[in-house]
C-alpha positions in Angstrom: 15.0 -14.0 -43.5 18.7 -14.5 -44.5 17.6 -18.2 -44.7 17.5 -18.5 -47.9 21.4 -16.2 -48.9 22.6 -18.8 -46.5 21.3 -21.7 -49.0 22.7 -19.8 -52.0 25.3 -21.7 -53.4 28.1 -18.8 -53.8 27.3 -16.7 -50.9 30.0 -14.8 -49.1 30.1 -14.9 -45.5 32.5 -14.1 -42.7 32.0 -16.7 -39.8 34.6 -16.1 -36.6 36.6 -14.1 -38.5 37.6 -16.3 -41.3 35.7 -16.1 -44.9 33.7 -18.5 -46.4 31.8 -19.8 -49.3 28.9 -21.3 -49.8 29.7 -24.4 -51.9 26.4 -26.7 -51.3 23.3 -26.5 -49.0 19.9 -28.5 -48.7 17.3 -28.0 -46.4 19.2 -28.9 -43.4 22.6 -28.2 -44.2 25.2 -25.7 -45.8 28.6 -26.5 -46.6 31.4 -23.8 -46.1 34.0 -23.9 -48.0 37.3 -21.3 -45.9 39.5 -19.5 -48.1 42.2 -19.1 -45.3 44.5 -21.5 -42.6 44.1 -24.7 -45.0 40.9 -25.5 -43.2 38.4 -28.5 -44.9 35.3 -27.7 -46.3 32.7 -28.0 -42.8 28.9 -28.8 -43.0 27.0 -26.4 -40.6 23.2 -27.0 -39.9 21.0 -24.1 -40.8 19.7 -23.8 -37.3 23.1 -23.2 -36.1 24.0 -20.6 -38.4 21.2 -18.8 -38.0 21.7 -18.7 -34.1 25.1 -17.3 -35.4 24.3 -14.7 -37.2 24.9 -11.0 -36.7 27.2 -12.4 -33.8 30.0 -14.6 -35.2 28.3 -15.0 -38.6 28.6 -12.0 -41.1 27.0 -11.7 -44.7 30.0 -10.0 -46.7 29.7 -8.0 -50.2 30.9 -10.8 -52.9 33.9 -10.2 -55.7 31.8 -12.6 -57.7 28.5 -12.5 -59.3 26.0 -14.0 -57.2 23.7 -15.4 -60.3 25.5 -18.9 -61.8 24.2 -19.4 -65.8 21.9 -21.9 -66.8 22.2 -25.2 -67.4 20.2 -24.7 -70.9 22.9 -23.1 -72.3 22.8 -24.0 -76.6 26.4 -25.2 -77.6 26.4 -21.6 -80.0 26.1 -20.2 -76.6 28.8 -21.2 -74.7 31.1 -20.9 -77.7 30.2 -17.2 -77.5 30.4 -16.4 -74.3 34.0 -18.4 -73.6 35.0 -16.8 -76.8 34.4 -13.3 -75.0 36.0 -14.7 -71.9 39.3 -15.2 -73.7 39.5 -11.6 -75.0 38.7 -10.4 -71.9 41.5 -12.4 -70.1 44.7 -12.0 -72.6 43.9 -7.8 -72.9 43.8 -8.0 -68.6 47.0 -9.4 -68.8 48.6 -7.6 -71.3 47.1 -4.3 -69.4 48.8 -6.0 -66.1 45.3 -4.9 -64.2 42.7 -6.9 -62.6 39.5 -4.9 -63.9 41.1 -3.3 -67.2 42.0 -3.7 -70.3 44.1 -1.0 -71.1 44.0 2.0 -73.9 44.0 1.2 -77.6 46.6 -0.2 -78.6 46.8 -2.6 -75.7 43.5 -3.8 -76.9 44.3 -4.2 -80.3 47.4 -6.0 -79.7 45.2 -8.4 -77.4 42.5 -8.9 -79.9 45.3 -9.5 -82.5 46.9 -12.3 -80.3 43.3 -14.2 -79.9 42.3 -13.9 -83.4 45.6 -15.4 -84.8 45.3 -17.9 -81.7 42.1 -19.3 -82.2 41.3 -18.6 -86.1 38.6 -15.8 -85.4 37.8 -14.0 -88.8 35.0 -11.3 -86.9 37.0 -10.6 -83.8 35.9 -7.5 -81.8 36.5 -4.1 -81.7 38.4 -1.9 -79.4 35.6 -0.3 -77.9 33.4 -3.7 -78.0 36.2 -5.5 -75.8 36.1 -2.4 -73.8 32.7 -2.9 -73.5 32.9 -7.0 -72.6 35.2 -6.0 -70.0 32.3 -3.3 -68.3 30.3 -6.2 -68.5 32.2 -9.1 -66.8 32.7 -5.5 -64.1 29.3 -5.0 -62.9 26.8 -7.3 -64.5 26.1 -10.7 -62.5 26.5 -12.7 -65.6 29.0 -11.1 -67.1 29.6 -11.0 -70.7 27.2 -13.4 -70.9 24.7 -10.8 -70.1 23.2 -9.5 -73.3 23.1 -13.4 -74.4 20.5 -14.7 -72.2 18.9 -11.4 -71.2 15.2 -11.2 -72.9 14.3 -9.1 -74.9 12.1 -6.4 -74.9 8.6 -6.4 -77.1 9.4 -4.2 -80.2 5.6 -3.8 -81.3 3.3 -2.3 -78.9 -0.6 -2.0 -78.8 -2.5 1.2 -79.0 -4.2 0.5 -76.3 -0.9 0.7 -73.9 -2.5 4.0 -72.0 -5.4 1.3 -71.0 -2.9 -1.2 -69.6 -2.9 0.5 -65.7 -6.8 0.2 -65.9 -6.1 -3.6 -66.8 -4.0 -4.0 -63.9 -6.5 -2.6 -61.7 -9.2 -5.3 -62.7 -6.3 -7.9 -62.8 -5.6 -7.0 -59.3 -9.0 -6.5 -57.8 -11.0 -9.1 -59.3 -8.7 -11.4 -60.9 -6.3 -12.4 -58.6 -9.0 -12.8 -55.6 -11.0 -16.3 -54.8 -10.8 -18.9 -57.6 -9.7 -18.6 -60.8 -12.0 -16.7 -62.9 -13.4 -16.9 -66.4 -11.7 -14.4 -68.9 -14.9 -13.1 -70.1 -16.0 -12.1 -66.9 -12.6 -9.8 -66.5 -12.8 -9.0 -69.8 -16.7 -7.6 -69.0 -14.9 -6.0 -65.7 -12.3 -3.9 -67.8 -14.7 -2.7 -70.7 -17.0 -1.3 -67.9 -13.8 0.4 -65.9 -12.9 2.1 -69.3 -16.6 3.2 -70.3 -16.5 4.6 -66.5 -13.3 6.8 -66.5 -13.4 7.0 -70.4 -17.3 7.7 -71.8 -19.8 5.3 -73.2 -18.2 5.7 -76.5 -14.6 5.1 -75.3 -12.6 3.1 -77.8 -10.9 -0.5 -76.0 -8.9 -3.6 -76.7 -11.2 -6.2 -78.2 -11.3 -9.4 -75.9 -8.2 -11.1 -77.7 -5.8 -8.7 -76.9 -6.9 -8.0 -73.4 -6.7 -12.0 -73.0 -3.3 -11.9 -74.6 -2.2 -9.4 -71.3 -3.2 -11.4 -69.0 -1.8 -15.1 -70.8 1.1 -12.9 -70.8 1.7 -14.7 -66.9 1.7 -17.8 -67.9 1.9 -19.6 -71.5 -1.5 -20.6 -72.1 -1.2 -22.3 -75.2 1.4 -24.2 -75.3 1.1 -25.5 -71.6 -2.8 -26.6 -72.6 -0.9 -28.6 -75.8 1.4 -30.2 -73.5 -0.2 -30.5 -70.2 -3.6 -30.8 -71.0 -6.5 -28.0 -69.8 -7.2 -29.0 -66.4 -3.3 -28.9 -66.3 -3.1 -25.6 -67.5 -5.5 -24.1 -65.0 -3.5 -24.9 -62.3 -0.4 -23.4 -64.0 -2.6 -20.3 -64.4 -3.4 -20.7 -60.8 -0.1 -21.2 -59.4 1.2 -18.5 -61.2 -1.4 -15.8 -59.9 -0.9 -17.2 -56.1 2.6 -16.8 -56.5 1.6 -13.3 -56.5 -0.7 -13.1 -53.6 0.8 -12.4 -50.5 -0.6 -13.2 -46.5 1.7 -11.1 -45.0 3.6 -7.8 -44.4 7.5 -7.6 -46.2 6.8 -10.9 -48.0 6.9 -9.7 -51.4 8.7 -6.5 -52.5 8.2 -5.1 -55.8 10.9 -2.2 -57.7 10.2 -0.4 -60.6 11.6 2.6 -62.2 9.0 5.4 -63.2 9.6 8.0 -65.9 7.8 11.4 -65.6 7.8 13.6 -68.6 8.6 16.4 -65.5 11.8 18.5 -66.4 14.1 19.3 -63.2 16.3 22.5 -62.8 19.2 23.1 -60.1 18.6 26.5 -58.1 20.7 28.3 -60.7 17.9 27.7 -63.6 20.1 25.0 -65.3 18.5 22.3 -67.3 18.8 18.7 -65.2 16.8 16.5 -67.2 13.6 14.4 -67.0 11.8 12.4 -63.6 12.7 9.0 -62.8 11.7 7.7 -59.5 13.3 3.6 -58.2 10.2 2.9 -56.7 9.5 0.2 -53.6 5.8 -1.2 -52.6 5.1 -4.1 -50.0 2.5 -6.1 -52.1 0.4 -7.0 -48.9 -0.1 -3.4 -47.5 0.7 -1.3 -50.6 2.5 0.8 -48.4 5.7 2.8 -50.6 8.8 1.6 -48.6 11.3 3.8 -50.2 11.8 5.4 -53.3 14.9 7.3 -54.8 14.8 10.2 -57.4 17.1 10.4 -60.6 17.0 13.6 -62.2 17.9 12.1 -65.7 17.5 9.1 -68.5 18.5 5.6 -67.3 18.3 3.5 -64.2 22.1 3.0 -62.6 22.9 0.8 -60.7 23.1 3.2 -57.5 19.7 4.5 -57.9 18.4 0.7 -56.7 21.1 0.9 -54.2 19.8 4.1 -52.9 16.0 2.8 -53.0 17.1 -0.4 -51.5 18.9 1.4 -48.6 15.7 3.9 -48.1 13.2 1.3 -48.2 15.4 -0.9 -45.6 16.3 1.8 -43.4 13.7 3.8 -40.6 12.5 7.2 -41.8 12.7 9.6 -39.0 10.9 13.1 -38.4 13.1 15.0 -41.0 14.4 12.8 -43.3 11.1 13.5 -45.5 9.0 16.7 -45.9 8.4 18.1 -42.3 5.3 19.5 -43.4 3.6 16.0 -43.8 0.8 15.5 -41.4 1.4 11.5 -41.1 4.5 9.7 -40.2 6.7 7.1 -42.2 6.5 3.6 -40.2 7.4 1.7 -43.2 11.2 0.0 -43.2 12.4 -3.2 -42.5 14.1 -6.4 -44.4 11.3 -8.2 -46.8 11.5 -12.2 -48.2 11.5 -11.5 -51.8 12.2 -8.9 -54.0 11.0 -8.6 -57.5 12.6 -6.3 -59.9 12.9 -6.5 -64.0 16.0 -7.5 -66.2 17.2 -4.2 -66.9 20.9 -3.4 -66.2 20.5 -1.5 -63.2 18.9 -3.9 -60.9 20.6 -7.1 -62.4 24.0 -5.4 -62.0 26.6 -7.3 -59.9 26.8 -4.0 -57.3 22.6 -4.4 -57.3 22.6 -8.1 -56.4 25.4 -7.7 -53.9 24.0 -4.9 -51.7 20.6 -7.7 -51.4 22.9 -10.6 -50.4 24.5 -8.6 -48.0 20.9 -7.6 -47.0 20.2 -11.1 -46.6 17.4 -11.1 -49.4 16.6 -13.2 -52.5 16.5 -11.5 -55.8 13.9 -12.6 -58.5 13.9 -11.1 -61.8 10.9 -11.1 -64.4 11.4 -10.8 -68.0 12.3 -7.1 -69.1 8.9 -5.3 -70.7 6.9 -7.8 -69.0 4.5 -5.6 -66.2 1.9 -8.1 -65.5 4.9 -10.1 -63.5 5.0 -6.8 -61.2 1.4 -6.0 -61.4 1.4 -4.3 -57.8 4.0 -1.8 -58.7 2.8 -1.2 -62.2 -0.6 -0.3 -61.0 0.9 1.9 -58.6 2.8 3.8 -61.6 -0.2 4.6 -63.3 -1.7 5.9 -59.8 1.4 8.5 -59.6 1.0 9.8 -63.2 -2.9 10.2 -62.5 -2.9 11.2 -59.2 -0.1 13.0 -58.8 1.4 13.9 -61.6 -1.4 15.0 -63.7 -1.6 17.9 -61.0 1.7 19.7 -61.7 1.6 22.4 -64.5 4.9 21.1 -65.7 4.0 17.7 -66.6 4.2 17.3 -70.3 1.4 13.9 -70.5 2.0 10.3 -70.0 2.9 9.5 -73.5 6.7 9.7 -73.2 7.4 8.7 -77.0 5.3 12.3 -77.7 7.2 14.7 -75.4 9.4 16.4 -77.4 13.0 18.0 -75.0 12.5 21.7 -75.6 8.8 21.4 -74.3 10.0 19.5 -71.1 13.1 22.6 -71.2 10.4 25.1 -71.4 8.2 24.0 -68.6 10.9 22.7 -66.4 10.9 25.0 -63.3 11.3 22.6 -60.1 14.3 21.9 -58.3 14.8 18.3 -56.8 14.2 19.2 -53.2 10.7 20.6 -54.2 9.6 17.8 -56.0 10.9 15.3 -53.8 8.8 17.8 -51.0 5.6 17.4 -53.5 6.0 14.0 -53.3 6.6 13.0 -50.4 3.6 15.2 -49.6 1.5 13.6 -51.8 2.7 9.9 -50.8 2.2 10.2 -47.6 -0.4 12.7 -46.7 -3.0 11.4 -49.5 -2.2 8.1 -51.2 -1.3 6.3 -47.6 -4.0 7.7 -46.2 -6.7 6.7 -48.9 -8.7 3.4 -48.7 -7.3 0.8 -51.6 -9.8 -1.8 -52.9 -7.2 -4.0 -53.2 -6.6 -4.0 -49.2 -10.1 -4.5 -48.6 -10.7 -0.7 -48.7 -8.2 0.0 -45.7 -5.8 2.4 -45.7 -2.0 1.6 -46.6 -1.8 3.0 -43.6 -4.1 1.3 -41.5 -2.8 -2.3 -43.1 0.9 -1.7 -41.9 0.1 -0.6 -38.5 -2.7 -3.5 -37.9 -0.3 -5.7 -39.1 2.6 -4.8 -36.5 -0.1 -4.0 -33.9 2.0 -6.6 -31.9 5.8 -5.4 -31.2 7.1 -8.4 -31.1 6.5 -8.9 -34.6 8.4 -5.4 -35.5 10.7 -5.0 -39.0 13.8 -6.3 -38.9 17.3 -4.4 -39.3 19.4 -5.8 -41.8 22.0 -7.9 -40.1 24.7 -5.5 -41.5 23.4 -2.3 -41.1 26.2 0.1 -40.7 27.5 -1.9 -44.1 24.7 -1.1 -46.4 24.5 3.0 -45.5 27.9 2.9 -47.4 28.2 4.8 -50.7 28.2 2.3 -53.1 26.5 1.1 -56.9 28.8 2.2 -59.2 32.6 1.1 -58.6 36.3 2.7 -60.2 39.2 2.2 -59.6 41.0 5.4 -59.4 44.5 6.7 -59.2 46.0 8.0 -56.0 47.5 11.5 -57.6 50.6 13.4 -56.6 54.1 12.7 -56.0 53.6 11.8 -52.6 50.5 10.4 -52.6 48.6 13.3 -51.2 46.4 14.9 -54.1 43.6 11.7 -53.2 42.0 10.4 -55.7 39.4 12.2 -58.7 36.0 10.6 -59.9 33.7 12.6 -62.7 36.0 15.6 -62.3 35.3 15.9 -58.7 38.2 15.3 -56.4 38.4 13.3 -53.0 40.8 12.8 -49.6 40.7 12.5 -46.1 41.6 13.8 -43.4 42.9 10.8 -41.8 45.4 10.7 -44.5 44.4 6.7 -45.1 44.3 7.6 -48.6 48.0 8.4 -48.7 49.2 5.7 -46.3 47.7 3.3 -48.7 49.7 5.3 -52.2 52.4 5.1 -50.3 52.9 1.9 -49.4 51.4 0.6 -52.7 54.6 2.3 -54.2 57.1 1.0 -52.3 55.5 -2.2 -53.4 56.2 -1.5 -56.6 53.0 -1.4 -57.3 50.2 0.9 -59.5 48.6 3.5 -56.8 45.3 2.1 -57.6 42.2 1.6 -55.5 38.9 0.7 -55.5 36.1 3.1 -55.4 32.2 2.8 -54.6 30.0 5.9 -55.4 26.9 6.8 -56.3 25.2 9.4 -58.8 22.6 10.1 -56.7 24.9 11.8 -53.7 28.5 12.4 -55.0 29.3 14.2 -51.8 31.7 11.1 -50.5 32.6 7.7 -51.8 33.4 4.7 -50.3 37.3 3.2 -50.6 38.5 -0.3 -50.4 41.7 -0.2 -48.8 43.6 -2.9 -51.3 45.8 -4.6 -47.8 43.2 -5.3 -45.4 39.7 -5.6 -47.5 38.8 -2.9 -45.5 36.1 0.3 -46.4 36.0 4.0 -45.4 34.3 7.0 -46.4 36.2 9.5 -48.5 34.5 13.0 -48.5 34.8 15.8 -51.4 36.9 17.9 -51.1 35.4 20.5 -53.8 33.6 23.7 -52.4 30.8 23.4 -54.8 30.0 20.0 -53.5 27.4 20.0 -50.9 25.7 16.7 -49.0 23.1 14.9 -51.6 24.2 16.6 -54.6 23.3 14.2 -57.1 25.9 14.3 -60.6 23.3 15.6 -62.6 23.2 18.6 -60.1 26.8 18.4 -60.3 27.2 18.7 -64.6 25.1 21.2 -64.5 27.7 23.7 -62.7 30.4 22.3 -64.0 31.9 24.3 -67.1 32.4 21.6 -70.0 35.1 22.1 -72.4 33.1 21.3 -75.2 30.4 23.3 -74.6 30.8 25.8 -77.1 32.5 23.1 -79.9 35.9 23.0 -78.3 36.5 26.9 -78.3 38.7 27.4 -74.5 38.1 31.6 -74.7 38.8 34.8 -77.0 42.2 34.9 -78.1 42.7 38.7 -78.5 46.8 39.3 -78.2 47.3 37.3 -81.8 46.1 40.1 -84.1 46.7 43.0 -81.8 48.9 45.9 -82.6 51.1 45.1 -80.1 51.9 41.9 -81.3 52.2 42.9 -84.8 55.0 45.5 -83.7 56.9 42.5 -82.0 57.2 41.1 -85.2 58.2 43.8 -87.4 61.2 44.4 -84.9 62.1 40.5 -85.0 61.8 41.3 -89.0 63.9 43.9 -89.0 66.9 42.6 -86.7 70.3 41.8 -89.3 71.3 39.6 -86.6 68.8 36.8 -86.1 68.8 33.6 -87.8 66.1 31.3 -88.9 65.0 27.9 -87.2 64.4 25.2 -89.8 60.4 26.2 -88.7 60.4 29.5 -89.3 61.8 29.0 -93.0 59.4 29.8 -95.7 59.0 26.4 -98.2 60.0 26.8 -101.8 56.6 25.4 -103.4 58.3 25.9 -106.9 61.1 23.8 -106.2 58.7 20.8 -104.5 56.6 21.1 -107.2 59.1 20.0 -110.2 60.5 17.5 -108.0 57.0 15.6 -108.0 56.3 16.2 -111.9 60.0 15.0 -112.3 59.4 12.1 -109.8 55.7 11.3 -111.5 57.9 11.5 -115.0 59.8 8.7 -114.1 57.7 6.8 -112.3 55.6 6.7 -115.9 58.5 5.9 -117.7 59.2 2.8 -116.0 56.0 1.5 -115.8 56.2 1.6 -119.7 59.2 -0.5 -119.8 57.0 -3.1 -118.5 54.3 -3.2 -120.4 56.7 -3.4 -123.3 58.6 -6.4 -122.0 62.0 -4.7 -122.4 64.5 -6.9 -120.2 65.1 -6.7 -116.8 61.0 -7.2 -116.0 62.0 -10.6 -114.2 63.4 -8.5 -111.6 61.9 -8.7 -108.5 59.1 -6.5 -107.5 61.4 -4.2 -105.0 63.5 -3.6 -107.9 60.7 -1.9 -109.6 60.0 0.9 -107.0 60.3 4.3 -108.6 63.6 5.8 -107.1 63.0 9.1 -106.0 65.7 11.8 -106.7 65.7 13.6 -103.4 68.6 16.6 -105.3 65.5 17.7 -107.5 63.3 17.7 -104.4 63.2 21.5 -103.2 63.4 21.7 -99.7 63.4 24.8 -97.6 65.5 28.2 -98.5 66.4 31.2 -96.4 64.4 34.6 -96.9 
């Protein structure tokens, strides 16, 4: 299965010791390109490497991004992005870093040296290169990211509650045998709606339901080009790209919000549900799944879901209370995931290549390219969901926070314990009529029935348990190197001391006592450290009490007194205003022998005041010579600066 990283043009690998790139490949062949000992470029079959690998032949995390842009760039394009490229550049080198860009100023004086350089009359902003900089960090395309990426639909249907019920029939009826006619699906759905729904349920009329499913492929304009019998086969290709014969040969990711509100076992707010989710399209068995207690989808939360889903599952790593067992694990063919930044980040695609697994992303908004997971999301709201008291309804644009605040009352580890329960216990043990009304269960375990077909490991397992999905490069603290190293306020060393061998010897270099750092928000119990000198990673633990293993940083903020919690205000300053400090100052007061600062003189606001009438007076007077043509108006404009008369200025006097 790492066939097809070993094709990828770009792909790092680590063969007898030396690194390599992939610089060209056909079916046959790859070409290596070394980075070390002045060695040629060498042209290795396929079969050879792959009898190589996991021995002498090592798939290593890339410094790159492993996605190349298109060749359909427009020329407006790639004016843009090498425009943002050359910001990016001059403030890295005027920061004298490899990932920043410095503070402010830096960035100012960088955008003033391009603009002037290159004529641009919109340059950027300070925060907006700061931004292009995050971007060419951790997304595989860089600053060219939010160029190409598509866009999501800003109108939506009515009928978007319906769109699981859609799935089903797309799934079920459409996607099996030859291609049917739309009106027959379209027959399918209204009757799977009146079901659930009533006789006199309201539904999509047939155009827009047609609309979903043309969605896959464009109808239209391929029937205008191609012709219709043309077309069909598109259509038909484009559904069997979807079907699957096989266990792990299709893997799709998604990332579900609940409108569930977590708390920590103190009672503090964490925020809303959002579970990475993983299904094997052939079985639908739920390989792995991660929980986010919060809005967005980082980067590490796909980690962490790629890692569980890869990984075994043994007896108490899930709900001990589960009757069934979790066989599911193993390296898949193809995983499917949406554009969103979190699984197109450069941290996201490298964890797969090191995996040994292609990446294919579908257009952002777009479920009917994932139907299997999508489907699934609408079985965890209904089946699941739908059963806990503190679920606030599927419509997330409805749910206002204080209701999910008022309702919220489980902790992670219960929900995950609910879930798991749930998963396991009910939905893999429930015929699907996708699966021809077998169990998940029963699929997966018919399907590996024979042990020499069994999972696969990942070539690099020990690699991909690693902390990793979001990266910073943090400073080694203390005067000799031995305060480690602070991320999100919570502070990290080792006991080995690795972390102050490295300051160290970065100072007597010369050098800033900077390294880089992997974490991730779901567990920010230990990090992962690149040590700068060798390439080399280890695991850095916290060093905080309050920290405990899988502590996510939602858990973490919650604890975690903020400054600005109450506006700014640090606590009750009682001493100022106290008797006892007013009696300090009468005695300073009443001392013959002290004399004044030049701060603690009392201004003479008279005094200032007539020397800005006087200066004002003056400045009038002047201005009237002008307008009068008196001589002396050929003088040069410094010449006609009012002069201010600093003697008639009051300053400060004593008491």
């Amino acid at each position: 299965m790492q066939t097809a990283s070993l094709r990828t043009i770009g792909t790092k690998v680590q063969r007898h010791g030396i690194y390599a790139t992939v610089m060209a490949a056909n079916v046959d062949y790859t070409v290596l390109e070394y980075e070390n000992f002045d060695l040629p470029p060498e042209a290795v079959s396929i079969e050879q490497l792959e009898a190589e690998f996991g021995n002498v032949l090592h798939l290593v995390r890339p410094e790159k991004p492993v996605q190349s842009l298109p060749k359909t760039l427009t020329l407006m394009q790639r004016i843009e992005i090498n425009r943002r490229k050359e910001y990016v550049r001059v403030a890295r080198q005027l920061s004298k870093g490899t990932k920043g860009v410095g503070g402010k100023e830096a960035r100012k004086k960088a955008i003033d040296i391009v603009a002037t350089k290159s004529g641009d009359k919109k340059p950027p902003s300070p925060a907006q290169l700061g931004r292009w900089s995050s971007m060419e960090n951790t997304l595989s395309l860089g600053v060219a990211d939010n160029i190409l990426r598509f866009g999501r639909k800003s109108s939506k249907s009515k009928f978007e509650y319906l769109k699981p019920i859609a799935l089903s029939v797309f799934d079920e009826y459409y996607l099996k045998g030859s291609l049917p006619g739309f009106q027959s699906t379209f027959d399918i759905f209204v009757g799977r709606v009146q079901k659930q729904n009533g006789e006199n349920a309201d539904y999509p009329c047939y155009a827009t339901f047609i609309n979903w499913i043309k969605d896959i492929c464009p109808y239209e304009e391929s029937k205008k080009r191609n012709g219709k019998l043309s077309t069909r086969e598109l259509m038909r290709n484009a559904v069997d790209k979807m079907k699957t014969d096989r266990p792990l040969q299709r893997v799709e990711f998604d990332g579900l919000r609940l409108a569930i509100g977590l708390v920590d076992d103190n009672g503090n707010y964490l925020g809303m549900v959002t579970l990475i989710l993983a299904i094997d399209c052939h079985t639908r068995c739920i390989l792995g799944y991660c929980l986010h207690p919060g809005k967005g989808e980082p980067a590490s939360t796909y980690i962490h879901a790629y890692r569980h889903a890869l990984c075994p599952k043994p007896q108490g790593s899930y709900n001990p209370n589960c009757e069934n067992d979790w066989p599911m694990f193993g390296v898949w063919e193809i995983t499917v995931v949406d554009g969103g930044t979190g699984p197109t980040s450069l941290s996201s695609q490298s964890f797969l290549n090191t995996a040994g697994i292609p990446i294919d992303v579908v257009q952002t908004g777009a479920g009917w390219k994932k139907p299997t997971i999508e489907r699934f999301n609408y079985t965890v709201r209904s089946n699941f969901a739908q059963h806990l008291s503190s679920y606030c309804g599927h419509d997330l644009t409805r749910v206002q926070d204080h209701t999910l605040r008022q309702k919220a009352s489980m902790t992670p580890d219960m929900f995950r314990a609910a879930f798991e329960k749930w998963l396991l216990d009910e939905y893999h043990a429930s015929p699907h009529s996708g699966i021809n009304n077998k169990t998940p269960y029963q699929a997966w375990k018919e399907a590996f029935k024979d042990p020499a077909f069994a999972p696969m490991l990942p070539a690099n397992y020990e690699q991909i348990k690693l902390p990793q999905g979001e990266t910073r490069h943090a400073y080694i603290s203390g005067d000799a190197c031995h305060q480690g190293v602070q991320i999100n306020n919570v502070r990290y060393n080792d006991i080995g001391r690795k972390l102050k061998t490295i300051g160290l010897k970065l100072r007597r270099n010369n050098e800033q006592t900077v390294v880089e750092c992997h974490y991730s928000v779901t567990d920010i119990s230990k990090i992962t450290v690149v040590d700068p000198f060798t390439e080399q990673t280890f695991v850095v633990n916290a060093i905080d009490n309050d920290i405990v293993p899988r502590m996510s940083l939602a858990e973490f903020d919650a604890i975690r007194v903020k400054r600005y919690k109450n506006k700014g205000v640090g606590r009750k300053r009682t001493f100022v205003g106290s008797d006892e400090y007013k009696a300090t100052e009468e005695a300073y007061e009443a001392n013959p022998n002290r004399r004044d600062t030049i701060r603690r003189r009392v201004a003479n606001v008279e005094q200032m005041a007539e020397g800005v009438r006087n200066q004002q007076a003056q400045y009038d007077e002047d201005r009237a010579k002008e307008s009068s043509g008196t001589p002396g108006d050929a003088q040069s404009s410094a010449s006609n600066i009012p002069k201010v008369d600093l003697s008639k200025i009051g300053g400060h006097k004593h008491d």
